[in-house]
N, C-alpha and C positions, 0 to 999 in steps of 0.2 A: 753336046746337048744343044737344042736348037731353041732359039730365043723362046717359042710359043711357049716350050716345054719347063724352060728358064721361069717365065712369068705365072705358069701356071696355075689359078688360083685352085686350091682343095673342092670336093666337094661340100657343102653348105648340108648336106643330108649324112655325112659320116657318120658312121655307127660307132660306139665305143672302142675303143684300138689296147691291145696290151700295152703293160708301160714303155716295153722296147720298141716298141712302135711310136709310142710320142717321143722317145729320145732317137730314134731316127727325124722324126718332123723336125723336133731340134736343129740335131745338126745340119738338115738341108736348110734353115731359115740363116741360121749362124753364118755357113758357108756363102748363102747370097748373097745375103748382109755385106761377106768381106770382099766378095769381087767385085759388088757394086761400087764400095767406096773407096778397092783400091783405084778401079776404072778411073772415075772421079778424080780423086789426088794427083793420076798419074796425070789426065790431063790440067788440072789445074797447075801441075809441077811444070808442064810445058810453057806454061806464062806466070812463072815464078817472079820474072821482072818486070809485068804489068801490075801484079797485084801486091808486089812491095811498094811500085810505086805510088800504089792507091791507098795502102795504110797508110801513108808517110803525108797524103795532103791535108790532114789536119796540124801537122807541124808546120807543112811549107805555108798554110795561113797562119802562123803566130809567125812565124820569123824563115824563109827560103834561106837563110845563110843558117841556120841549125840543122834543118832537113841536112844540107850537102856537106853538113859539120859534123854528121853522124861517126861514132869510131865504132871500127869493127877491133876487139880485144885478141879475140880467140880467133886461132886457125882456122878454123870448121865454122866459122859463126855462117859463113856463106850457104851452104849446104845446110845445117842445122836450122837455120831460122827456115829457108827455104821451102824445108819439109814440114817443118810445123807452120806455114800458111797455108803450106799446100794442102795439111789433114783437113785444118777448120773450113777453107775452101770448099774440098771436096765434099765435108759432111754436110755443108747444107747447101751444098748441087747437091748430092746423094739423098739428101733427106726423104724426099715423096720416095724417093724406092723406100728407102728401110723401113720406114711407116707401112708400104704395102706388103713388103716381107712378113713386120710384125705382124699386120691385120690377118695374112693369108695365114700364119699359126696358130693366132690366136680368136679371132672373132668365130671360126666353127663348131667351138665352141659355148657361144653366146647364143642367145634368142636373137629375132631379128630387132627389136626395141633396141636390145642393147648394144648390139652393132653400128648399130644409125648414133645412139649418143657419144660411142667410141669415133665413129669415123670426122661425126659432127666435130668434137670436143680437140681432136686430132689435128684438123684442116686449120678450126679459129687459134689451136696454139700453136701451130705452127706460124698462121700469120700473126702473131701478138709476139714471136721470138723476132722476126723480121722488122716489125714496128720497132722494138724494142733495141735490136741491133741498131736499126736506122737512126732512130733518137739520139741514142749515145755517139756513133759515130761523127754524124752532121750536126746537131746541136747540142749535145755538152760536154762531147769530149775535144773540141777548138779548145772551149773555153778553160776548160780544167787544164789543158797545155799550157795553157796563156798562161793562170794564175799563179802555175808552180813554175815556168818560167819568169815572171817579174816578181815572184817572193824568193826565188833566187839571188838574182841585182840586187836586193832589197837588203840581202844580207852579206852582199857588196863580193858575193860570189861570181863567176863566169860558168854558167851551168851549159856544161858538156857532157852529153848526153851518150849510150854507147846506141849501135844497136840491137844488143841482143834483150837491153832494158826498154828500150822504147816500145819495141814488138812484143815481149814479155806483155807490158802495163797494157798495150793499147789491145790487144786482144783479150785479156782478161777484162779489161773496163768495158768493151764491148758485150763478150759474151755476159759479164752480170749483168747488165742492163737487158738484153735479150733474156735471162731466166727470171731476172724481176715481172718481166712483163706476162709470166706465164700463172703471175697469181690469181687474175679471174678463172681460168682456168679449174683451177683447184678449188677454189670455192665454190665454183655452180656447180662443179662433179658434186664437193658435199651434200649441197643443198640437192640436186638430182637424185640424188641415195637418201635423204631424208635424214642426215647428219648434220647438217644445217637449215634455220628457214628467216625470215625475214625477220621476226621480232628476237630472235636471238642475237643475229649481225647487227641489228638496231641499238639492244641495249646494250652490247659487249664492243660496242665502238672505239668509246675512251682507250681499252684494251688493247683493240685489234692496233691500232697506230702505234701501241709503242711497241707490241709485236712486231710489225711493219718495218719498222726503224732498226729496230735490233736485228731482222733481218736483213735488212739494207747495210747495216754495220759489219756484218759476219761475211757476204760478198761481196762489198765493195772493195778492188783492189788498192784501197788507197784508205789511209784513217785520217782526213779530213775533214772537218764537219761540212764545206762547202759541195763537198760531192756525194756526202754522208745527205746532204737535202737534197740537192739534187735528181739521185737514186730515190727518197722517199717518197718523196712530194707526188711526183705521179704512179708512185705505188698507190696511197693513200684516195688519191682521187678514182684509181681503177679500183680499189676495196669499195668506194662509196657509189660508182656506178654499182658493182656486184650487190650493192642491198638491195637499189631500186629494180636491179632485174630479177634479185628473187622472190620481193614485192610484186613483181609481176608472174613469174613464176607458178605461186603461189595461187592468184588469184585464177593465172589459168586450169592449174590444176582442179581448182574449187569448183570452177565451172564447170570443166567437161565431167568432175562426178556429180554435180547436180543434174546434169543432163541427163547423165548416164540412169538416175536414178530415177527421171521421170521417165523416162522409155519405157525402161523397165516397170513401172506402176502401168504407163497406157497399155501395154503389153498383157499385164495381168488382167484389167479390166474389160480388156478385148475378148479375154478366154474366160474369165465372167460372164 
């Protein structure tokens, strides 16, 4: 199969198809899906020792004698972990393909309006996963190392770390800070579907925060409340941008039907 052919997007004018025909569409989106991220993996698998050693520099800032004090427990932990950096690696190198896979199955489906909010809605969470990784990475997950390391000492322990636990914690603390960040997201989809609008997110605010929180509580890999804030706090702030822009939302849609509706009057008056 030759790359063009690989990439190929469907036609946009497809007529309705038997069902066996969309579960062929299926399984060719599936099937790309998986060569793309094995491709991906496999090359991230070839610098398996660059990108351990790039989880591990938030430990080597709290303390460089813990980083190199890491214990490996298990046989296979070398391999094992290996492979599971190497997945999360590759899925988000892979990501813009699987997004285009997904779009090329399912957007010919849609109108073109709704294409464009798909592709839109697609592009900003994806970068609001990356913000969100970034966040947790570089600014709160040093500090949350830090603070379970000296409440460690504190309980006059020697906190030795393995690491199949470190890589466990620190990609799961990453990755939920990247899904935290995917809550605008979801709420301008509502509010675009006319499931949410601005005077609802307005008065249902008190609400939405401890919703917020309890969500921050359910994915945070850790049940302390210092990270338990951490995670919320700029949930909470990204909720309260989402009011002012469906506030704005709102008023543009008001607009362009007020527009649309004098047209339509000079329109009629004209053929008067």
């Amino acid at each position: 199969m030759s790359l063009h052919k690989f990439l190929k997007f469907r036609d946009e004018r497809d007529t309705p198809k038997p069902f066996l025909d969309h579960v062929e569409d299926l399984r060719r989106m599936v099937v790309r899906m998986a060569v793309a991220l094995s491709v991906c993996m496999t090359a991230a698998f070839a610098f398996r020792s660059e990108i351990a050693e790039f989880v591990q520099a938030p430990l080597i800032a709290v303390d460089p004698a813990q980083a190199s004090g890491l214990q490996s427990l298990g046989v296979a932990d070398s391999m094992t972990i290996s492979l599971k950096l190497s997945f999360y690696a590759g899925l988000i190198v892979a990501f813009p393909a699987l997004l285009y896979f997904l779009a090329e199955f399912v957007l010919p489906a849609l109108s073109l309006r709704e294409r464009k909010v798909v592709l839109a809605a697609s592009a900003v969470g994806f970068g609001l996963f990356l913000t969100g990784a970034a966040f947790a990475f570089y600014g709160v997950l040093p500090s949350t190392l830090d603070f379970f390391y000296r409440d460690a000492q504190a309980m006059r322990w020697h906190p030795t770390w393995t690491v199949g636990e470190y890589y466990s914690f620190t990609t799961q603390f990453v990755l939920a800070f990247g899904l935290a960040f995917e809550l605008p997201v979801v709420v301008l989809a509502l509010v675009k579907v006319g499931l949410l609008d601005y005077a609802q997110m307005k008065s249902t605010r008190p609400y939405a925060i401890v919703v917020v929180f309890a969500l921050a509580a359910v994915i945070t890999p850790t049940s302390d409340i210092f990270t338990l804030l951490l995670m919320g706090a700029p949930m909470v702030v990204l909720y309260e941008a989402c009011i002012w822009i469906a506030r704005w939302m709102g008023k543009r849609e008001a607009a362009l039907i007020a527009k649309s509706g004098e047209e339509s009057d000079d329109r009629k008056l004209d053929r008067d």
